[in-house]
FILUMZA-107274 format. One record per residue (C-alpha): y negated, x negated, z; residue in one letter. Coordinates in Angstrom, 3 decimals. Layout:
<atoms>
py = Y, px = X, pz = Z, type = A
...
</atoms>
This chain:
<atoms>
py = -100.955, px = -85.041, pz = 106.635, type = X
py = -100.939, px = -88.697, pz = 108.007, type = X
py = -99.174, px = -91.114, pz = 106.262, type = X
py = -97.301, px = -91.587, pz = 110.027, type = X
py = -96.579, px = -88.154, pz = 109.822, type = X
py = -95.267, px = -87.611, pz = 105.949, type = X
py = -93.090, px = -90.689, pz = 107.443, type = X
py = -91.226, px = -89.508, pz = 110.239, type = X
py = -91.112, px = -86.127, pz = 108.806, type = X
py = -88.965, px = -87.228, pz = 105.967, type = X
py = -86.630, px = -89.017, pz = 108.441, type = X
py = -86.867, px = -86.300, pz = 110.679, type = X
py = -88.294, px = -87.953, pz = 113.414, type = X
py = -90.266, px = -87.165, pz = 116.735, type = X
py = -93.573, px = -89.384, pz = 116.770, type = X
py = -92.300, px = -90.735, pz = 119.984, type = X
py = -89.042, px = -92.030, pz = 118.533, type = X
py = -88.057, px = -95.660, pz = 118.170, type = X
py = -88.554, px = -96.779, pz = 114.520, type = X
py = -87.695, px = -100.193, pz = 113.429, type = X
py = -90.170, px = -102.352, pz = 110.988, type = X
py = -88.112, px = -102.497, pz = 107.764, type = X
py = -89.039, px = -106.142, pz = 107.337, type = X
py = -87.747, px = -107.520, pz = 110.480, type = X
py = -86.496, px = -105.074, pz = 112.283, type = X
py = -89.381, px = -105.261, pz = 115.552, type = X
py = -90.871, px = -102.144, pz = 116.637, type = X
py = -92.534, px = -100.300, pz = 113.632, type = X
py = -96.016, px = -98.807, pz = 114.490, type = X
py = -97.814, px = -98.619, pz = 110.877, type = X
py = -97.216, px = -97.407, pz = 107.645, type = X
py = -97.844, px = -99.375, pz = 104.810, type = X
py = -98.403, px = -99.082, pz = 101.238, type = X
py = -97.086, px = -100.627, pz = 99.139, type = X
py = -99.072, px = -100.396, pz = 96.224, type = X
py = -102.433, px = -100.190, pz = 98.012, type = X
py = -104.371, px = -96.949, pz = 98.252, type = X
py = -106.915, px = -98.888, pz = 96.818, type = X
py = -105.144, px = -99.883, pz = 93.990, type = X
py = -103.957, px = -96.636, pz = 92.635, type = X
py = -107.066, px = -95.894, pz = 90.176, type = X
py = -106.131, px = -92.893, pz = 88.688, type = X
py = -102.982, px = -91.758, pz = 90.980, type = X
py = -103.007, px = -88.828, pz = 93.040, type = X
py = -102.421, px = -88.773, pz = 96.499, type = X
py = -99.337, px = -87.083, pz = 96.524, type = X
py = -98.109, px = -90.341, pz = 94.655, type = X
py = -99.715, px = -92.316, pz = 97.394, type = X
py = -98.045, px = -90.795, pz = 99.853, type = X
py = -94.522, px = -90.260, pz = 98.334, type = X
py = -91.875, px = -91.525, pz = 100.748, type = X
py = -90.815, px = -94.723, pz = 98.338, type = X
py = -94.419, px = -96.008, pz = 98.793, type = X
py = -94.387, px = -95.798, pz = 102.551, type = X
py = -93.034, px = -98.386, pz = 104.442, type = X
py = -92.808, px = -98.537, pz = 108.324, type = X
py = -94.151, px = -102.193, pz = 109.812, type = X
py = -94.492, px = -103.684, pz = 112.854, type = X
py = -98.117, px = -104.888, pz = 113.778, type = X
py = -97.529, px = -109.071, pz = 112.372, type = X
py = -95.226, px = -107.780, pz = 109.340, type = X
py = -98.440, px = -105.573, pz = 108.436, type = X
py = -100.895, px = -108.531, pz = 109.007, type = X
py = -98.801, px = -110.858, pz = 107.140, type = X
py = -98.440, px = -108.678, pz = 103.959, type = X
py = -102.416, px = -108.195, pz = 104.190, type = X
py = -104.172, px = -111.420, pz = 105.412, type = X
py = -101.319, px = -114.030, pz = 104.387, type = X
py = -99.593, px = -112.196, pz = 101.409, type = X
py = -96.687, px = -113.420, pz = 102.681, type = X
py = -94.891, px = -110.744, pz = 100.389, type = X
py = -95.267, px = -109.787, pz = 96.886, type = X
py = -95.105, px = -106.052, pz = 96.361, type = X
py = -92.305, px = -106.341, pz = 94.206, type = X
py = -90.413, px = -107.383, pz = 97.547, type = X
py = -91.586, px = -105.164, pz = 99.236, type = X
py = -90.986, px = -102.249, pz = 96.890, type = X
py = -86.850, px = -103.792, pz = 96.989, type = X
py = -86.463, px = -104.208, pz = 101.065, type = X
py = -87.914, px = -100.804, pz = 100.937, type = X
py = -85.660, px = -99.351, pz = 98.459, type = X
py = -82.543, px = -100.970, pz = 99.926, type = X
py = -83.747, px = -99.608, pz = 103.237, type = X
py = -83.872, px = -95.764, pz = 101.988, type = X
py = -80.444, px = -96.059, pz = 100.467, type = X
py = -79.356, px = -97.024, pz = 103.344, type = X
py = -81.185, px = -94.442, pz = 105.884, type = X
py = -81.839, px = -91.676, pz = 103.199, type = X
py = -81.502, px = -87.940, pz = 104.741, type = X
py = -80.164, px = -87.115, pz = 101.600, type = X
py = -83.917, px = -85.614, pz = 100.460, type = X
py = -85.070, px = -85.983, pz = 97.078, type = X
py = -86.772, px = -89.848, pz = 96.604, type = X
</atoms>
């Protein structure tokens, strides 16, 4: 399963739906990690792709976290945490 798809599925989404970037609220149309796939070592990918390391961007939120580090992960990890309190379905996270 996508990353897109392990995404909307926990919000219970259609892939067509509008979904805002968590960072600044502009359409969000990729999922970023935010600790890196890369940087997992030893993780699994079922850690990877666990619903509190997926974030939904917009297409400059995702270039600025990548080619300007414009955010640290650690803020990251917190607008994403404040946003699944906020919009949790109640699941598990």
């Amino acid at each position: 399963m996508s990353s897109r798809s392990t995404y909307m599925d926990y919000f219970d989404l259609s892939h067509d739906e509008y979904v805002p970037c968590e960072i600044c609220g502009a359409r969000g149309i990729q999922v970023h990690h935010i600790s890196y796939r890369s940087h997992h070592g030893k993780k699994t990918l079922k850690e990877q792709e666990d619903i509190t390391n997926l974030m939904m961007v917009c297409y400059k939120c995702h270039k600025d976290i990548h080619d300007h580090n414009k955010y640290r992960r650690i803020d990251l990890q917190e607008i994403h945490d404040v946003f699944l309190r906020i919009n949790c379905p109640c699941k598990d996270i």
